[in-house]
N, CA, C and O atoms as a GROMACS GRO file, in nm:
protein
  632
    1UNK      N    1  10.127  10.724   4.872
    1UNK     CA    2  10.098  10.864   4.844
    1UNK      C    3  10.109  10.944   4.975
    1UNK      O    4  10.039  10.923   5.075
    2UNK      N    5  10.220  11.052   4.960
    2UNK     CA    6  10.247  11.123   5.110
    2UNK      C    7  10.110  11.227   5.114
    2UNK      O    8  10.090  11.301   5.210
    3UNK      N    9  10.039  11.221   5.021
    3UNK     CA   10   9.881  11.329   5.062
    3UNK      C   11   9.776  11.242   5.106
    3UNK      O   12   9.669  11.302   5.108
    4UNK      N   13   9.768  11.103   5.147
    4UNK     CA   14   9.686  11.045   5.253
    4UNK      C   15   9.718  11.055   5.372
    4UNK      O   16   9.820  11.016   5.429
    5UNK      N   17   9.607  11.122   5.421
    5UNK     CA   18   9.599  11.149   5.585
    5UNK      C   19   9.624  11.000   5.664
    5UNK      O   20   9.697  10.979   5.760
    6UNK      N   21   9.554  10.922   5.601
    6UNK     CA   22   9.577  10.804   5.653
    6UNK      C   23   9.733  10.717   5.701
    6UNK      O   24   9.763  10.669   5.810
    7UNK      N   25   9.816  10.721   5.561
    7UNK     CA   26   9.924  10.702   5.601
    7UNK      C   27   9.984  10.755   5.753
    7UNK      O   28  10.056  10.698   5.834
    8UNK      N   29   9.938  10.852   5.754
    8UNK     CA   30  10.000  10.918   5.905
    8UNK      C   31   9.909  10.853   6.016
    8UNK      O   32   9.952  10.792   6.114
    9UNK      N   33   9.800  10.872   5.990
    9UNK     CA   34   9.753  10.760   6.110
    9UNK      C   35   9.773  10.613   6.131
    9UNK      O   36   9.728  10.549   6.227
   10UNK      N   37   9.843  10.567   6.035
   10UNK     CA   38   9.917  10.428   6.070
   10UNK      C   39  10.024  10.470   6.135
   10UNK      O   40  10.048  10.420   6.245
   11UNK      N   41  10.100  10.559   6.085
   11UNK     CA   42  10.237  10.629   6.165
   11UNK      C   43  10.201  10.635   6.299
   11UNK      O   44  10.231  10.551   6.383
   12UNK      N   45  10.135  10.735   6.318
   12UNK     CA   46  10.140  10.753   6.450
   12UNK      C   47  10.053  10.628   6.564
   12UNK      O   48  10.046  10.629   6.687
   13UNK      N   49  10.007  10.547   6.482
   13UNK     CA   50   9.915  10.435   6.572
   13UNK      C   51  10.067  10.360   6.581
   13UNK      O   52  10.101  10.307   6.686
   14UNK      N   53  10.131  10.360   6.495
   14UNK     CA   54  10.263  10.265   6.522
   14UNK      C   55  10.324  10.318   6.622
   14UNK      O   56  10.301  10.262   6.730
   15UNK      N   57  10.397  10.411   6.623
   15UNK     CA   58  10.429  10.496   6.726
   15UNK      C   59  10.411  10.499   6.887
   15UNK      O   60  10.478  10.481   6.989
   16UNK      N   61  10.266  10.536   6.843
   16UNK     CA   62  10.184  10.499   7.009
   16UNK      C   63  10.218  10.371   7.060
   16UNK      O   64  10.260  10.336   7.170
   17UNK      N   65  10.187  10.296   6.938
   17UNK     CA   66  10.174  10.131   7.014
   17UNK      C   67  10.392  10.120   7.021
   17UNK      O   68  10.447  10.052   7.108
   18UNK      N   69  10.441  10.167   6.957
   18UNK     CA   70  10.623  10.147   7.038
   18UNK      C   71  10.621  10.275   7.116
   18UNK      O   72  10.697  10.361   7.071
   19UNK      N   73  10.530  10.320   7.255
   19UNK     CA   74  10.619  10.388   7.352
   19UNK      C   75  10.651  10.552   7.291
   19UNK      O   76  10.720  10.632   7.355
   20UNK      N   77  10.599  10.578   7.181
   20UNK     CA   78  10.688  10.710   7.104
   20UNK      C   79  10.554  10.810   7.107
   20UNK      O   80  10.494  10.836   7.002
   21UNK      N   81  10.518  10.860   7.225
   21UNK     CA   82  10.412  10.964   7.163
   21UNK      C   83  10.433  11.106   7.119
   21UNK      O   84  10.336  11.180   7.103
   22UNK      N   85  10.539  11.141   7.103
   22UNK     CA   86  10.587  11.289   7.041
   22UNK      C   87  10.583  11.247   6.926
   22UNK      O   88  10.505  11.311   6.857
   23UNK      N   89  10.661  11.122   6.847
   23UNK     CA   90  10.658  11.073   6.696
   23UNK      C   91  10.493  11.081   6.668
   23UNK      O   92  10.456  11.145   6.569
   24UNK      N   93  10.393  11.019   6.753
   24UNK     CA   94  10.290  10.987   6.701
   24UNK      C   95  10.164  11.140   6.702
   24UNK      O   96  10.069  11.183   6.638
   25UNK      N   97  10.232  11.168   6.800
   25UNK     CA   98  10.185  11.387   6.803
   25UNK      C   99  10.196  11.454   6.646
   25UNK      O  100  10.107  11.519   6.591
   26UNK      N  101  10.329  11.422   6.588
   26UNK     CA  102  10.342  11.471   6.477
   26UNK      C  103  10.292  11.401   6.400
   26UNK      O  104  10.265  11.455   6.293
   27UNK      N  105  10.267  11.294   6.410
   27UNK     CA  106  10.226  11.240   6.281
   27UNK      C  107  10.094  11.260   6.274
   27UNK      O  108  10.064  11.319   6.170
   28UNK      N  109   9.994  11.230   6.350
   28UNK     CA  110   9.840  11.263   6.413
   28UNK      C  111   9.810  11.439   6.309
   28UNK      O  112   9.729  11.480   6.225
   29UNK      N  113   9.957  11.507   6.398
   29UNK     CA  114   9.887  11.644   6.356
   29UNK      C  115   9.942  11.685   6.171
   29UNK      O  116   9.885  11.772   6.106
   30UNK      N  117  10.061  11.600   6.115
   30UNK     CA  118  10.048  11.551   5.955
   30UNK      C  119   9.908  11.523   5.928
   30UNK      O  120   9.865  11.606   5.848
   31UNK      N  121   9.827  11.447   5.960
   31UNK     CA  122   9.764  11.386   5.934
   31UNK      C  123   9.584  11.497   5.903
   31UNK      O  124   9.489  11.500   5.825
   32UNK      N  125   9.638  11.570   6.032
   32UNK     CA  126   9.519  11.694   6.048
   32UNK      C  127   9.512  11.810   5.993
   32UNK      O  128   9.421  11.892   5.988
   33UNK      N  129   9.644  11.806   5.941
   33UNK     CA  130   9.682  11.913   5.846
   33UNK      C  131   9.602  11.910   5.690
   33UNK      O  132   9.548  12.004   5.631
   34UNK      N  133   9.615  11.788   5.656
   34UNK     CA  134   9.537  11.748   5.556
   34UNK      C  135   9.375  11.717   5.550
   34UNK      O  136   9.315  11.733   5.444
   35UNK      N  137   9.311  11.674   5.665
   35UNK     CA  138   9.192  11.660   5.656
   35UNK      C  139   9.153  11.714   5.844
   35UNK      O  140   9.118  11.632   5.930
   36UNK      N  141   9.167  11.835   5.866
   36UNK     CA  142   9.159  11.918   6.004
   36UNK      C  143   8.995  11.870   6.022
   36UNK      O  144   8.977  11.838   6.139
   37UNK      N  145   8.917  11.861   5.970
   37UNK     CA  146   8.768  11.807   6.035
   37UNK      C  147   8.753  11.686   6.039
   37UNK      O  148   8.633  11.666   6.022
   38UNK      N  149   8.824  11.557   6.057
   38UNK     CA  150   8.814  11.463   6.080
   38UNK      C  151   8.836  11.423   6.257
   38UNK      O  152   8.941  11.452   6.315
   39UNK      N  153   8.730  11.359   6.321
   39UNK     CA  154   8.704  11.411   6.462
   39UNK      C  155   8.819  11.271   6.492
   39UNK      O  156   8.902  11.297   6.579
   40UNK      N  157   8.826  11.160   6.444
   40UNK     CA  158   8.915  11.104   6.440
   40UNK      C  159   9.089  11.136   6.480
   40UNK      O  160   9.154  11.123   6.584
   41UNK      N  161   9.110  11.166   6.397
   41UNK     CA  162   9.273  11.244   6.412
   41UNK      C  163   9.269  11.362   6.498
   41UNK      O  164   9.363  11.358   6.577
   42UNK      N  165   9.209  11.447   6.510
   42UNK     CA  166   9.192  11.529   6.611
   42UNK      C  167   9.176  11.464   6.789
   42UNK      O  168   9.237  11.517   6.881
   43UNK      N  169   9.091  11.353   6.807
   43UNK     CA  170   9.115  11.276   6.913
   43UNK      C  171   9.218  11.213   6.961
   43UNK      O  172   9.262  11.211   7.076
   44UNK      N  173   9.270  11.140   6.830
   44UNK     CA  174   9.439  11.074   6.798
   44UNK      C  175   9.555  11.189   6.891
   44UNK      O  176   9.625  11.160   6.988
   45UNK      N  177   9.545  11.308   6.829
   45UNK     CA  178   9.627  11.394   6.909
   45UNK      C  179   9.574  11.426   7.018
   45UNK      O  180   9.664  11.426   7.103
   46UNK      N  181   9.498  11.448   7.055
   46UNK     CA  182   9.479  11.468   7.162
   46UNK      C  183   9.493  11.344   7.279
   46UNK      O  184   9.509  11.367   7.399
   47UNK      N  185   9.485  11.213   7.222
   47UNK     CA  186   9.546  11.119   7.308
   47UNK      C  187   9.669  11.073   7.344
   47UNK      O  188   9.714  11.002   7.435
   48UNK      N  189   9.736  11.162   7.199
   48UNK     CA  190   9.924  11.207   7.224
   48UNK      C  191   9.911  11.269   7.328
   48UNK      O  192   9.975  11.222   7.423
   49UNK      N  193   9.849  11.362   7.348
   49UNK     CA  194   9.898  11.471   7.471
   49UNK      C  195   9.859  11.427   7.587
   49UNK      O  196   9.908  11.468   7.692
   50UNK      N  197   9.756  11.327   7.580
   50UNK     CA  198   9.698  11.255   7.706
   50UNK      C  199   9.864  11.156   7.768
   50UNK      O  200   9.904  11.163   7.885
   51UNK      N  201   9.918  11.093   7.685
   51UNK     CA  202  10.035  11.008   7.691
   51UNK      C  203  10.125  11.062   7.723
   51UNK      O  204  10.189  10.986   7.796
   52UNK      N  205  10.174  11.158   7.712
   52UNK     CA  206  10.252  11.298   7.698
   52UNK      C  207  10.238  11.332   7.874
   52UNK      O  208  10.324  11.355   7.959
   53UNK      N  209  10.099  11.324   7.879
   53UNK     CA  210  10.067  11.393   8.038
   53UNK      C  211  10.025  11.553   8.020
   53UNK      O  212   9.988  11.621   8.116
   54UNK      N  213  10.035  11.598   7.902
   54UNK     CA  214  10.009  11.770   7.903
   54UNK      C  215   9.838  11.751   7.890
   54UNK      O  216   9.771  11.758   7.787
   55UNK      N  217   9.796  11.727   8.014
   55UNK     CA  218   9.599  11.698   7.972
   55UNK      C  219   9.512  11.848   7.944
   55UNK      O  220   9.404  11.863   7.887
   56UNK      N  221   9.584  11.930   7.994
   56UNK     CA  222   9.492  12.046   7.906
   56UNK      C  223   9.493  12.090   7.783
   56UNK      O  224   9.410  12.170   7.740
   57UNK      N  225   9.611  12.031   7.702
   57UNK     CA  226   9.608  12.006   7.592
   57UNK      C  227   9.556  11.932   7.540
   57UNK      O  228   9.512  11.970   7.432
   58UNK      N  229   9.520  11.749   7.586
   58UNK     CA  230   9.454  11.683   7.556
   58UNK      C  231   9.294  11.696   7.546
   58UNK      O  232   9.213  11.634   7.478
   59UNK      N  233   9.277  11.806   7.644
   59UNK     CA  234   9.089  11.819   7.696
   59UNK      C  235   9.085  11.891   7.575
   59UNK      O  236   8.990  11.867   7.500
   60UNK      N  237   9.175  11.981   7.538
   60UNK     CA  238   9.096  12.121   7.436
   60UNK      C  239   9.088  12.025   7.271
   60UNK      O  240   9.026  12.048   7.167
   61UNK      N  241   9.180  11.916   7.308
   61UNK     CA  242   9.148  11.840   7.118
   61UNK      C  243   9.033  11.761   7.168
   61UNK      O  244   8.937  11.766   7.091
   62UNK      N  245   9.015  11.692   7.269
   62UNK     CA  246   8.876  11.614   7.310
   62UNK      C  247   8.757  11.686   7.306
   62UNK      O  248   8.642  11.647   7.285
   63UNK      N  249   8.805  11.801   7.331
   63UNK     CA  250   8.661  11.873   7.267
   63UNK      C  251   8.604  11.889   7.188
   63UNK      O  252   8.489  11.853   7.165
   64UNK      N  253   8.750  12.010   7.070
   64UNK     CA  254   8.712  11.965   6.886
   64UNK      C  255   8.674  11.824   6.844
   64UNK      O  256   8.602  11.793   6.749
   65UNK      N  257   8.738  11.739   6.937
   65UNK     CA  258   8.668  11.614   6.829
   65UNK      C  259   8.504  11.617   6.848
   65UNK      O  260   8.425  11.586   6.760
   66UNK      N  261   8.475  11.653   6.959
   66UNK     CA  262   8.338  11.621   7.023
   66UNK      C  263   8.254  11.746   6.961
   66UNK      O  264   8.132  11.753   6.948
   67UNK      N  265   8.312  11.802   6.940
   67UNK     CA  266   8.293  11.939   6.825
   67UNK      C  267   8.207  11.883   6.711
   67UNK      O  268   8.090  11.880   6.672
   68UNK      N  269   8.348  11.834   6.674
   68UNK     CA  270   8.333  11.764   6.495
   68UNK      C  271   8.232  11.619   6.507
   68UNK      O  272   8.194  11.562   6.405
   69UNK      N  273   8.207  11.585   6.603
   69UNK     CA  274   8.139  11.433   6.623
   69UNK      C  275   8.066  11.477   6.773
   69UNK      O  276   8.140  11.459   6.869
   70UNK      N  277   7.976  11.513   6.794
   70UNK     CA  278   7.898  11.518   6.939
   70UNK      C  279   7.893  11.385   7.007
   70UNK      O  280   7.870  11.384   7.128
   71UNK      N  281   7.912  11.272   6.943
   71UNK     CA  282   7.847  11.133   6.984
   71UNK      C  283   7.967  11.087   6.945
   71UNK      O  284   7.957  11.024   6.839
   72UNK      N  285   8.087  11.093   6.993
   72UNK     CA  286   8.239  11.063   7.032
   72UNK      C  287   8.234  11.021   7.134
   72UNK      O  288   8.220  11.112   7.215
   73UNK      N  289   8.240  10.910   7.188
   73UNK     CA  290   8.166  10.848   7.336
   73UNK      C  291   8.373  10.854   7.379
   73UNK      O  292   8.406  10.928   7.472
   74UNK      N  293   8.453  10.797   7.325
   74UNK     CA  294   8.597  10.763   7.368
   74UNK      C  295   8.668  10.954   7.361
   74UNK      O  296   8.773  10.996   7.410
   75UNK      N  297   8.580  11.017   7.295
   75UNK     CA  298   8.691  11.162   7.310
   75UNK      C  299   8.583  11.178   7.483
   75UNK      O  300   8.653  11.205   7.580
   76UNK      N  301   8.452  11.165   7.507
   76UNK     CA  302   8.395  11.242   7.624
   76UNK      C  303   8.464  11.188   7.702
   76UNK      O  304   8.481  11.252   7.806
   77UNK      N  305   8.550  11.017   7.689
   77UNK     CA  306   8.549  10.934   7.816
   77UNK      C  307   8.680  10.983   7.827
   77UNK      O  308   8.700  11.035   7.936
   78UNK      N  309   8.768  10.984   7.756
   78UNK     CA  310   8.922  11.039   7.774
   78UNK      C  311   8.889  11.190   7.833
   78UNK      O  312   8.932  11.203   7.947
   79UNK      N  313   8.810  11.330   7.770
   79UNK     CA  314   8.817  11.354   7.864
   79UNK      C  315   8.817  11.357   7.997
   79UNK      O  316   8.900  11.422   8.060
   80UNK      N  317   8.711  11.277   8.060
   80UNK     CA  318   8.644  11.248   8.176
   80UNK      C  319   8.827  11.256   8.237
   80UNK      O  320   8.859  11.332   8.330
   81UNK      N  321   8.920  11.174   8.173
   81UNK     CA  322   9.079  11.051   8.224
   81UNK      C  323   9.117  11.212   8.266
   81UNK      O  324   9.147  11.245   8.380
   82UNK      N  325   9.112  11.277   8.185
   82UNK     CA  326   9.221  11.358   8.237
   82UNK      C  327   9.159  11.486   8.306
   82UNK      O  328   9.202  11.599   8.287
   83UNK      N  329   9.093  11.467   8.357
   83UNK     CA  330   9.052  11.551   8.496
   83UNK      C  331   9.086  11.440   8.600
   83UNK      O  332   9.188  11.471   8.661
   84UNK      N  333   9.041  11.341   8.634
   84UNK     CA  334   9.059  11.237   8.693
   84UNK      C  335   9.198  11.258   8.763
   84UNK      O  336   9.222  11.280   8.882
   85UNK      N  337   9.304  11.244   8.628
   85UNK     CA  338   9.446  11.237   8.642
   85UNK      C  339   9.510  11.362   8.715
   85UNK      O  340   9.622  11.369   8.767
   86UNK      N  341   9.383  11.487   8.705
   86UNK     CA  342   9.470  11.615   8.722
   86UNK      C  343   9.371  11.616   8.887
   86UNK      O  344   9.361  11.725   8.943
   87UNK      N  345   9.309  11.500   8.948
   87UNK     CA  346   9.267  11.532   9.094
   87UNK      C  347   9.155  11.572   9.094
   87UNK      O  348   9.086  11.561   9.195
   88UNK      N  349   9.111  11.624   8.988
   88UNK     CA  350   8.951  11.709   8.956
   88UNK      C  351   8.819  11.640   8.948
   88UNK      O  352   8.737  11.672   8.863
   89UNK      N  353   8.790  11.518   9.061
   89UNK     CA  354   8.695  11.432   9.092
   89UNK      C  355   8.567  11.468   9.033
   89UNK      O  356   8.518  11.404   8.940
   90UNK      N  357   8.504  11.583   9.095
   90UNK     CA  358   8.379  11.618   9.038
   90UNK      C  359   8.396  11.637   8.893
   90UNK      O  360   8.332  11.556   8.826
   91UNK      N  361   8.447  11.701   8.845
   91UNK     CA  362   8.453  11.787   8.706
   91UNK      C  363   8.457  11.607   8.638
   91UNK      O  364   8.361  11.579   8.566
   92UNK      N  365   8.540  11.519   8.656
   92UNK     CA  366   8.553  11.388   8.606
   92UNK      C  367   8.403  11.327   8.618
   92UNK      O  368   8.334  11.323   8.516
   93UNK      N  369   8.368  11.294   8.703
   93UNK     CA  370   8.240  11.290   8.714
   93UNK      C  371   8.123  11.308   8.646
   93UNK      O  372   8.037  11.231   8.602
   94UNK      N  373   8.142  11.439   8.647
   94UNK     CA  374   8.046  11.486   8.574
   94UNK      C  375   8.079  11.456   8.405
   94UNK      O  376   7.982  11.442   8.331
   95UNK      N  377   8.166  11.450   8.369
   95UNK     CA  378   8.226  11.453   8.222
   95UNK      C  379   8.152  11.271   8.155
   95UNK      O  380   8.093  11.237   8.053
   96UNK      N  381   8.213  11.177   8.313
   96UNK     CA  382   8.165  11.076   8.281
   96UNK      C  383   8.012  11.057   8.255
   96UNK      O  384   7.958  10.981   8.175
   97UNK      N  385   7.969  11.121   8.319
   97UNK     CA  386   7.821  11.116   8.324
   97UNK      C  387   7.748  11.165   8.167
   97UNK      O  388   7.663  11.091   8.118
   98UNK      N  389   7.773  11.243   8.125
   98UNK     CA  390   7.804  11.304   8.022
   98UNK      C  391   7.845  11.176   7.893
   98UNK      O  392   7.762  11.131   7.813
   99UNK      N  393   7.979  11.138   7.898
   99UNK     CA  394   7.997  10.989   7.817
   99UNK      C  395   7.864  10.916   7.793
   99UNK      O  396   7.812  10.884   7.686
  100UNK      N  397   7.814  10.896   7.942
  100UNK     CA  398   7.715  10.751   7.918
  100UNK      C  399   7.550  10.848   7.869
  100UNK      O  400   7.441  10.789   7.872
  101UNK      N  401   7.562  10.980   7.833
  101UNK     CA  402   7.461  11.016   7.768
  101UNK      C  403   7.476  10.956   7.619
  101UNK      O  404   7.403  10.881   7.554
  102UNK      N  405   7.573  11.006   7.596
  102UNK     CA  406   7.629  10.898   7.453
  102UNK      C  407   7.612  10.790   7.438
  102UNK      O  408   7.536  10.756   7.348
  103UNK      N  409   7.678  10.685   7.522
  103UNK     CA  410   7.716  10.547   7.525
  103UNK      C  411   7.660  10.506   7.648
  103UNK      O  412   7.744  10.514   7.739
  104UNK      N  413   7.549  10.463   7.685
  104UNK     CA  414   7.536  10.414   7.840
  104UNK      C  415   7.532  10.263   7.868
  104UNK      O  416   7.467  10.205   7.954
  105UNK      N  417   7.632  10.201   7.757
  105UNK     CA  418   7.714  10.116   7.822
  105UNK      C  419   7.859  10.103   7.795
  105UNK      O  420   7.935  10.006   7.803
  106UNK      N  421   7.881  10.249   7.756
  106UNK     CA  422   8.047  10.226   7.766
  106UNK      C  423   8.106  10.170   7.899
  106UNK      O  424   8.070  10.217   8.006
  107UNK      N  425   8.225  10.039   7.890
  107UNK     CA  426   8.250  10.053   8.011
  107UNK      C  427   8.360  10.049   8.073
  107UNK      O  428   8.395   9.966   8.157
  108UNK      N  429   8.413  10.130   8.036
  108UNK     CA  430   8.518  10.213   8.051
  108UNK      C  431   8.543  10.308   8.164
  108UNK      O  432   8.639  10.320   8.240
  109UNK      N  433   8.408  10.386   8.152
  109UNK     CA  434   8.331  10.508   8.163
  109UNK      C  435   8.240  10.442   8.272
  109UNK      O  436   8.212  10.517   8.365
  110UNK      N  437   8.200  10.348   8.276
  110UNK     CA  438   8.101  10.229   8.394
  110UNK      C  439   8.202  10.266   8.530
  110UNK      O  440   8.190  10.330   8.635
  111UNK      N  441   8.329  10.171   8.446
  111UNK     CA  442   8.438  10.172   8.610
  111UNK      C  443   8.430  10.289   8.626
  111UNK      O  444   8.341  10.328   8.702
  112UNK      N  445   8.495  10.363   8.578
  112UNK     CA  446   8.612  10.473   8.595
  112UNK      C  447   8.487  10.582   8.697
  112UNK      O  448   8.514  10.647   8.798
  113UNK      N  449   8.357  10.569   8.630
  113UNK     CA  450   8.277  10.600   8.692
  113UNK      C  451   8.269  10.596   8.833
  113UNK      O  452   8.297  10.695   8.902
  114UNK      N  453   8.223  10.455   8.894
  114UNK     CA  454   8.210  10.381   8.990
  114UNK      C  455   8.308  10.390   9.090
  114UNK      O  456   8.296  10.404   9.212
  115UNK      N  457   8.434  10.376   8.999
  115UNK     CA  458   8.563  10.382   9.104
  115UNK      C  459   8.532  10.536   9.182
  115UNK      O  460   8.489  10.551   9.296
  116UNK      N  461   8.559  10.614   9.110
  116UNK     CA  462   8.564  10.770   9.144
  116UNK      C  463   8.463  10.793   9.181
  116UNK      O  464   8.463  10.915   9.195
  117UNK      N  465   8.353  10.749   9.212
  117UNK     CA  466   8.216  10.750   9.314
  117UNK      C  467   8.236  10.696   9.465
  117UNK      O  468   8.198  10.744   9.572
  118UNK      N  469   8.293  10.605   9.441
  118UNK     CA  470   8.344  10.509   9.546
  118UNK      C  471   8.412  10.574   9.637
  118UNK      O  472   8.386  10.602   9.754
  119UNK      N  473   8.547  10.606   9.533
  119UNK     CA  474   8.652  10.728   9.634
  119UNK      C  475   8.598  10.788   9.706
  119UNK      O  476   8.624  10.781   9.826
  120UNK      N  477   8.479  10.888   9.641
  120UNK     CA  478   8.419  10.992   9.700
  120UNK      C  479   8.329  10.940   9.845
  120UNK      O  480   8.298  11.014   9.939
  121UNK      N  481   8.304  10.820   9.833
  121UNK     CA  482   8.223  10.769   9.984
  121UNK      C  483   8.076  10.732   9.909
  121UNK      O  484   8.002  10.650   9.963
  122UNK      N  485   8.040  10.790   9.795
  122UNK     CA  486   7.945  10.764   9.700
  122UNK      C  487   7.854  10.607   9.712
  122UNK      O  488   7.767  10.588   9.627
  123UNK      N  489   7.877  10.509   9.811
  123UNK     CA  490   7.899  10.348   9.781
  123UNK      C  491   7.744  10.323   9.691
  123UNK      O  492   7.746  10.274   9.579
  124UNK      N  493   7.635  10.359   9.749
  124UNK     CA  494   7.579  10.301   9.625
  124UNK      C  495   7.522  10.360   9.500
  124UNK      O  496   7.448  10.298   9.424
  125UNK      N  497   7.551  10.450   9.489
  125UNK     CA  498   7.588  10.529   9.374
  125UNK      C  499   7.704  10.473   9.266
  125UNK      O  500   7.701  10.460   9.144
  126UNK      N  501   7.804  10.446   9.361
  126UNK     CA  502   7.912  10.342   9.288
  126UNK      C  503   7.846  10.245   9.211
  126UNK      O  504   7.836  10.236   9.088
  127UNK      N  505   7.782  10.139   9.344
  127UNK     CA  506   7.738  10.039   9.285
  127UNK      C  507   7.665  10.020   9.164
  127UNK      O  508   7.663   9.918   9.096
  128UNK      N  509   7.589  10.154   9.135
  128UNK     CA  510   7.486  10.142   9.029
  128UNK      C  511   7.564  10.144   8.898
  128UNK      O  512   7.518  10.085   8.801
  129UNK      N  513   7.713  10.228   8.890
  129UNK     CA  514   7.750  10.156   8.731
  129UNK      C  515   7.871  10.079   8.720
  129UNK      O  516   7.941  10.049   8.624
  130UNK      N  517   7.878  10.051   8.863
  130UNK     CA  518   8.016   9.904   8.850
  130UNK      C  519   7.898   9.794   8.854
  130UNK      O  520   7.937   9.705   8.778
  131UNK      N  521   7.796   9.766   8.896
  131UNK     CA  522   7.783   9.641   8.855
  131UNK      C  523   7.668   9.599   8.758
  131UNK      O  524   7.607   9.493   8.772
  132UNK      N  525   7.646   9.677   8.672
  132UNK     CA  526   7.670   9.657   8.516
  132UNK      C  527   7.765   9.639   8.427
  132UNK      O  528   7.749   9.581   8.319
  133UNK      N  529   7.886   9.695   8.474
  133UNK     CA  530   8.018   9.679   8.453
  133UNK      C  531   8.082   9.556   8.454
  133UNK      O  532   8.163   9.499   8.382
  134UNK      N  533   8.013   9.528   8.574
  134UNK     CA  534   8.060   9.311   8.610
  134UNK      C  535   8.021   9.282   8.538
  134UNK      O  536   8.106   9.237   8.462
  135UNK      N  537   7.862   9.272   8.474
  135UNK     CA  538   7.824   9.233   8.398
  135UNK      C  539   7.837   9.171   8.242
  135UNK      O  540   7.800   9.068   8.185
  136UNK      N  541   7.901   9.281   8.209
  136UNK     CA  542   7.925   9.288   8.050
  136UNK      C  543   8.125   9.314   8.074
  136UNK      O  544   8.186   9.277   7.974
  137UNK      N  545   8.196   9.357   8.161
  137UNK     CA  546   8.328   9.376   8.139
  137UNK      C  547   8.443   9.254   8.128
  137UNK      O  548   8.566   9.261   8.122
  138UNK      N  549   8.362   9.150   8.128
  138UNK     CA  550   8.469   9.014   8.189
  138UNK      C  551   8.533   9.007   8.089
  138UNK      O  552   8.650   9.039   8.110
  139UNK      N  553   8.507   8.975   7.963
  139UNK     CA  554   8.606   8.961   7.862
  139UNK      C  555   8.738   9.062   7.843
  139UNK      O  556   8.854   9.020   7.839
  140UNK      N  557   8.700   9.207   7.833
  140UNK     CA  558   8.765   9.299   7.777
  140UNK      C  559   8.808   9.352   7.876
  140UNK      O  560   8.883   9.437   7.828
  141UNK      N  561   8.816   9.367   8.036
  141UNK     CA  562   8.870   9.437   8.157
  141UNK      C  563   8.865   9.297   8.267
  141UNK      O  564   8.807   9.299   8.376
  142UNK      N  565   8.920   9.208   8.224
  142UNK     CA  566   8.896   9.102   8.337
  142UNK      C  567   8.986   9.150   8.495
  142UNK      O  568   8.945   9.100   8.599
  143UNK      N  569   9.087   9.233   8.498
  143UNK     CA  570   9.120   9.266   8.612
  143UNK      C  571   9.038   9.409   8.697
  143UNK      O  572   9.062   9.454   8.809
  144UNK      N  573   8.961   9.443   8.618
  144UNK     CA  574   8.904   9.580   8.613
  144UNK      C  575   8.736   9.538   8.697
  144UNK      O  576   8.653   9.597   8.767
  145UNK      N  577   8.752   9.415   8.644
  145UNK     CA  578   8.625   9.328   8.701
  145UNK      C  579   8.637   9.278   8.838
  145UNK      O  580   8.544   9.294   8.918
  146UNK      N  581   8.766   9.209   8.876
  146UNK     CA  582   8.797   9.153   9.041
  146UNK      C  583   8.786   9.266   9.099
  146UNK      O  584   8.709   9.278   9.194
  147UNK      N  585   8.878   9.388   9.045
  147UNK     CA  586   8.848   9.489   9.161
  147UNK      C  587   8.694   9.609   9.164
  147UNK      O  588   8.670   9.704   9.238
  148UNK      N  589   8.625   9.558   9.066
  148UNK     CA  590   8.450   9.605   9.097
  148UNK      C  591   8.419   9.522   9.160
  148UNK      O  592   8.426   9.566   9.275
  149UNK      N  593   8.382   9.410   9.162
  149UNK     CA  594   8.365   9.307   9.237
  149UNK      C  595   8.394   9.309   9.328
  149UNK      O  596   8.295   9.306   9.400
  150UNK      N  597   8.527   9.314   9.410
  150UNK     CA  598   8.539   9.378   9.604
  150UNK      C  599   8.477   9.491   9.579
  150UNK      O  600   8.372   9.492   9.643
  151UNK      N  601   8.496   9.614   9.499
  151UNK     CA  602   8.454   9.683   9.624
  151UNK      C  603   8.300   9.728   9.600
  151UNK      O  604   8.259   9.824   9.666
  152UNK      N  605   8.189   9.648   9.486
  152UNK     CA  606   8.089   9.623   9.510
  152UNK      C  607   8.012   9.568   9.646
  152UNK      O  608   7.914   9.607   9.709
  153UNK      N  609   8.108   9.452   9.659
  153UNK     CA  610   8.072   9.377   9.806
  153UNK      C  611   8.085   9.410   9.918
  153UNK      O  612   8.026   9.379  10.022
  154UNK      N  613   8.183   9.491   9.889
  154UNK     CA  614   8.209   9.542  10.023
  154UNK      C  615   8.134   9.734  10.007
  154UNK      O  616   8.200   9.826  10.055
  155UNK      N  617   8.025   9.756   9.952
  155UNK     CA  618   7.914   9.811   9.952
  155UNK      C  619   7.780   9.721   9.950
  155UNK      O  620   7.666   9.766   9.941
  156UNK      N  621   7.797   9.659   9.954
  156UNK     CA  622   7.622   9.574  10.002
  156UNK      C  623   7.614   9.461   9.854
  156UNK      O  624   7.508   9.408   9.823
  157UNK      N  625   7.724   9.442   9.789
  157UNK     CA  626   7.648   9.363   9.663
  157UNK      C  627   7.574   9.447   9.590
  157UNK      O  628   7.531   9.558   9.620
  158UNK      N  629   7.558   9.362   9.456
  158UNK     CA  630   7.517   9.400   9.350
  158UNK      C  631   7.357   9.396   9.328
  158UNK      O  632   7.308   9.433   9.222
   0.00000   0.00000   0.00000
């Protein structure tokens, strides 16, 4: 049935996952056309545009989703990505911080945290959400883990 929103979000998850995020843009926004308050598909596109690289397009759908869902822990943390991406340290920062009001053990949002604390000269400030991050990330970020791990240590350990 071409009037399930859903169908299009298989589309465009296919899409994404072959390399195609303009295919999966349209299909996301098929998809929103039909059910526009679903914070879901609204994030979906907006993680087209994250892929895309156009991130102020991506921040303004990470918002509506966070709109439509306040406790969207992956639309706060993607935003957080694309300030990050656009150089905007603090504003990232702060966005992350923000995530783990939601989720305070996303950890995603742990590193990405930590790292960009780190940058900043932040070290044990860093430390405080990379190594919770060690903690719980080994399975699902095992390379994300070696490099909390240096540069935990090489801030004083955990």
């Amino acid at each position: 049935n071409r009037e399930d929103p859903q169908i299009f979000i298989f589309l465009g998850r296919s899409y994404l996952q072959n390399q195609q995020p303009q295919d999966a843009l349209q299909a996301f926004q098929q998809a929103s056309k039909m059910n526009p308050d679903d914070a879901q598909t609204v994030f979906l596109i907006g993680y087209s545009y994250f892929v895309l690289g156009n991130y102020s397009q991506a921040r303004d759908e990470f918002d509506k989703a966070l709109e439509l869902n306040p406790t969207y822990a992956d639309a706060s943390f993607n935003k957080a990505m694309t300030y990050l991406r656009e150089g905007r340290g603090d504003e990232a920062i702060a966005t992350f911080r923000s995530t783990l009001q939601i989720d305070p053990n996303h950890l995603q949002t742990l590193y990405n945290l930590g790292m960009e604390l780190n940058k900043q000269g932040q070290r044990a400030e860093a430390n405080r959400y990379l190594c919770p991050f060690i903690s719980n990330g080994n399975q699902r970020f095992p390379n994300e883990v070696k490099i909390a791990t240096q540069v935990t240590a090489a801030n004083g350990g955990c």
